[in-house]
C-alpha positions as CSV (number, residue, x, y, z in Angstrom):
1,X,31.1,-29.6,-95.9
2,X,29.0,-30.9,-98.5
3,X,26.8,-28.7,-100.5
4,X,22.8,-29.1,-100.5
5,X,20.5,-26.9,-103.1
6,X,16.9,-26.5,-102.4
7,X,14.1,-28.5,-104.5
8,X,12.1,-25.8,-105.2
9,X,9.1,-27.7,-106.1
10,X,9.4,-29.1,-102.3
11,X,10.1,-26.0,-100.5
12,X,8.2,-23.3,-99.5
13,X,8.2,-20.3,-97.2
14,X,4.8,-19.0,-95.5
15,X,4.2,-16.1,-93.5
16,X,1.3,-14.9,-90.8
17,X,-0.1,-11.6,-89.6
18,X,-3.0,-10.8,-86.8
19,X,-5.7,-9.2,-89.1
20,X,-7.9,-6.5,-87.7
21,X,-6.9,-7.6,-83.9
22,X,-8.7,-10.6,-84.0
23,X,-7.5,-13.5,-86.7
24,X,-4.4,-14.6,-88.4
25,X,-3.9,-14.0,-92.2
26,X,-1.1,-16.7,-93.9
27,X,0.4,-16.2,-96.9
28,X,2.9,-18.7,-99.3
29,X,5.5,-18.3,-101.3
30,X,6.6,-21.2,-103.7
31,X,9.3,-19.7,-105.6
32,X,12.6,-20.4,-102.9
33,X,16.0,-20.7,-104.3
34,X,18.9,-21.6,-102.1
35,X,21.6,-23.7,-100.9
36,X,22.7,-25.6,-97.6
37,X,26.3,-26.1,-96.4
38,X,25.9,-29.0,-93.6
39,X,27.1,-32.2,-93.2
40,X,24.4,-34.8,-91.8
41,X,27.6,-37.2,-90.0
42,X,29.1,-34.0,-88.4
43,X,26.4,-31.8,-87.9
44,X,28.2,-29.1,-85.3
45,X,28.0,-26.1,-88.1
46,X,26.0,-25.4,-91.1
47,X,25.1,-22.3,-93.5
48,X,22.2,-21.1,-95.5
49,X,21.6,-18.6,-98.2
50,X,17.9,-18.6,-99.6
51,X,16.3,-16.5,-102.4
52,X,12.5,-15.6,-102.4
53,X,10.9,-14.5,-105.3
54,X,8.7,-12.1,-103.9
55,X,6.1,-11.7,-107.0
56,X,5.0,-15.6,-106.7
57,X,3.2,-14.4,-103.2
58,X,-0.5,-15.5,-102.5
59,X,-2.8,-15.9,-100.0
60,X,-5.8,-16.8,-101.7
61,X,-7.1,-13.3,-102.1
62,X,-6.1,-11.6,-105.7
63,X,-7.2,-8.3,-104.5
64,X,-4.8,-8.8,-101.1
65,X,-1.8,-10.2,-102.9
66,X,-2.0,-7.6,-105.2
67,X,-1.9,-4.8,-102.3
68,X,1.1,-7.1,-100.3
69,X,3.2,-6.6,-103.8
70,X,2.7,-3.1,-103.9
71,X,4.9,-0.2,-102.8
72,X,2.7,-0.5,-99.6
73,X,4.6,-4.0,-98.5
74,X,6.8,-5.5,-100.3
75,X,7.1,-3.1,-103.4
76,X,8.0,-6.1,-105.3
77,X,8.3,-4.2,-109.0
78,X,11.9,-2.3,-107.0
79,X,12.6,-5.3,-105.0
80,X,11.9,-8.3,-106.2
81,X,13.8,-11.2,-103.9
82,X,13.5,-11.8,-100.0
83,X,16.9,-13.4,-99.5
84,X,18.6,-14.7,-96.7
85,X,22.5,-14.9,-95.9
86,X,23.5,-17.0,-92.6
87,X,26.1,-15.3,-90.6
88,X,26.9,-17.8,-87.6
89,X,25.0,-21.0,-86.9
90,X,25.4,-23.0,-83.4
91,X,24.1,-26.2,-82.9
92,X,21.6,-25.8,-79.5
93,X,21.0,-29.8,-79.7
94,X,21.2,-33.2,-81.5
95,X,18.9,-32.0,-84.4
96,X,18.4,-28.0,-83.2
97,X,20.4,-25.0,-84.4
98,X,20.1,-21.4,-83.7
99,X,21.1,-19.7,-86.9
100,X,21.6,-16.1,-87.0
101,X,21.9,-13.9,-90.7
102,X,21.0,-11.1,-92.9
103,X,17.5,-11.0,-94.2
104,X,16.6,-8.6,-96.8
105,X,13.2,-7.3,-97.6
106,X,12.9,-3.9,-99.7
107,X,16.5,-3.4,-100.1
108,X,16.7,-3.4,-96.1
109,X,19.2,-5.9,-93.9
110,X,18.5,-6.7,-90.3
111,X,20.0,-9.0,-88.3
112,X,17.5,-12.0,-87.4
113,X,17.6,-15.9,-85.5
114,X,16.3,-18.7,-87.6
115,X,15.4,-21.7,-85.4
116,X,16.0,-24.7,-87.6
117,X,15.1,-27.8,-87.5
118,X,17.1,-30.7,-88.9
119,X,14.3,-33.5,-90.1
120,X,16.6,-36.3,-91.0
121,X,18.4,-37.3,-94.5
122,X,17.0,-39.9,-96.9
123,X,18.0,-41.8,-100.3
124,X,15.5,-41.1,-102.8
125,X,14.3,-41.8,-106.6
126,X,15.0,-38.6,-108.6
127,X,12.0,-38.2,-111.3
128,X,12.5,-35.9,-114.6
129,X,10.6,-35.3,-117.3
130,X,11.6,-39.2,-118.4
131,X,11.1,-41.0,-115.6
132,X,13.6,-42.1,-112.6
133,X,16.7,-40.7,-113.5
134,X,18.6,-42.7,-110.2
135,X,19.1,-41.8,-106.8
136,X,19.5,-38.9,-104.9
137,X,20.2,-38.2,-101.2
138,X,17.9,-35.4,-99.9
139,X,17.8,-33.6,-96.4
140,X,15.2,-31.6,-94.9
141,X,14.8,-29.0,-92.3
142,X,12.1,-26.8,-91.0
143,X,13.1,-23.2,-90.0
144,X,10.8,-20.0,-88.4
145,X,11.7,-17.2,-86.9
146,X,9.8,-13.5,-85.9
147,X,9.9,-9.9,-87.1
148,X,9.1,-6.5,-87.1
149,X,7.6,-5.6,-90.7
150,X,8.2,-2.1,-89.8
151,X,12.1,-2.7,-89.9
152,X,11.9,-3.2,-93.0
153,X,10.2,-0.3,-94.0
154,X,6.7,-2.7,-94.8
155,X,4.8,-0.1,-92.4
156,X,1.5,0.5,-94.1
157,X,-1.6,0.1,-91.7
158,X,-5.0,1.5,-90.8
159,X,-6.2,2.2,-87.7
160,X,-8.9,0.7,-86.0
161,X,-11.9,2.9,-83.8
162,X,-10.6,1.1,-80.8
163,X,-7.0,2.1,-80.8
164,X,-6.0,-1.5,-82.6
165,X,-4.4,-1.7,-86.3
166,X,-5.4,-3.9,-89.5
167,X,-2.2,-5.4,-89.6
168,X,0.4,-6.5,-86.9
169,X,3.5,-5.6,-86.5
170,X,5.1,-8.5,-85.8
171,X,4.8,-11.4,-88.6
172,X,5.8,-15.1,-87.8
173,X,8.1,-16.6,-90.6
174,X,8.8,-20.5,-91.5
175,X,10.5,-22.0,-94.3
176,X,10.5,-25.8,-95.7
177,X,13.3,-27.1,-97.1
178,X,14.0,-30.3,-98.7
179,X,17.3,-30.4,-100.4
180,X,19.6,-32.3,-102.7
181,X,23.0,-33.1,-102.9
182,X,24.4,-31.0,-105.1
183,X,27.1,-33.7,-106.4
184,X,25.0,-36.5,-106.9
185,X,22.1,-33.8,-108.2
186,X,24.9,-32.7,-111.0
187,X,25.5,-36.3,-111.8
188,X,21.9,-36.8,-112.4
189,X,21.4,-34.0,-114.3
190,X,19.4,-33.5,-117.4
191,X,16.5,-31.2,-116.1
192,X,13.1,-32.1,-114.4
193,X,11.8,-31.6,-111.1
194,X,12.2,-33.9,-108.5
C-alpha cells in the first residue's frame, strides 16, 4: 500500500468536554505527526499511527491550558505525546471505516474505535519556502471517536452543589488529516510547508 505522512500545518486534532453540566469546552492541538498506509484505488484496508504533542494544547484560556498540561490532566512535563497505533481497520462503506487501535495518554493504552472518514484524493501545488516546488498528490480524512478521560488516569474534577461535576467524563475526539504521498513528498523535498 502506499505510504501517506500528515501535513502538519493542515491537520489538527480538537477535543470537547461538558463544563460545569451545562456547556461544552473545545480545545486544539496543532502539533500532529503521523502517517497513513491506504491505497485510494483499493481502499478495502488501511492503517494509522498519529503523534500529538501534547504541550502545543490551547483553548483560548492561558490559565485553563496551563491546568489541562498539568499532572491534573495530561501531565504533559512526564508525558509529553498523545499517540495513536491502528490495530485492525474494516471498511463499513464506500468512503467509511471503522478503525480500531491503541491510544495512549499519560503512559496508559486502551483499546478505542476511530470512525474515519475518507474525503477524497487531490493533485496539488506543493509550496516551500521558494515558491511551488511541483506537485503533490494529497488525501484527506476526518476521524472522531469517544472516551472516558478517567481510563486514562485524566480524573481530576470538582463537584458541583447539585450532585453534577466541572468536567465530564466522557470527551468527544476528532482529528483532520490531510496527507501527502510520501514518494512524491521525498522527491520534492527541500523543506517548507505545504
Amino acid at each position: 500500500m502506499a505510504r501517506w505522512v500528515f501535513e502538519p500545518g493542515h491537520t489538527a486534532a480538537e477535543f470537547r468536554a461538558r463544563h460545569m453540566m451545562v456547556s461544552w469546552v473545545r480545545g486544539h492541538f496543532k502539533d500532529v505527526h503521523g502517517a497513513l498506509e491506504f491505497d485510494p484505488e483499493n481502499p478495502a484496508q488501511l492503517s494509522l499511527e498519529a503523534a500529538i504533542q501534547a504541550a502545543r494544547l490551547w483553548t483560548g484560556e492561558p490559565q485553563r491550558d496551563e491546568h489541562l498540561r498539568s499532572a491534573d490532566f495530561l501531565d504533559v512535563a512526564h508525558h509529553p505525546a498523545i499517540t495513536f497505533r491502528s490495530t485492525r481497520s474494516d471498511c463499513v462503506g464506500a468512503t467509511d471505516y471503522k478503525v480500531q487501535g491503541d491510544l495512549s495518554i499519560r503512559g496508559i493504552s486502551r483499546q478505542v474505535t476511530l470512525d474515519l472518514h475518507y474525503l477524497g484524493k487531490w493533485r496539488t501545488p506543493y509550496w516551500t519556502a521558494s515558491g511551488n516546488a511541483g506537485t503533490v498528490t494529497r488525501v484527506g480524512f476526518v476521524g472522531q471517536t469517544s472516551l472516558n478521560r478517567h481510563d486514562f488516569q485524566v480524573s481530576w474534577n470538582g463537584q458541583l452543589e447539585e450532585g453534577g461535576v466541572v468536567v465530564s467524563a466522557e470527551i468527544d475526539i476528532k482529528i483532520d488529516v490531510e496527507a501527502l504521498l510520501e514518494p512524491e513528498l521525498k522527491a520534492l523535498s527541500g523543506g517548507g510547508t505545504a
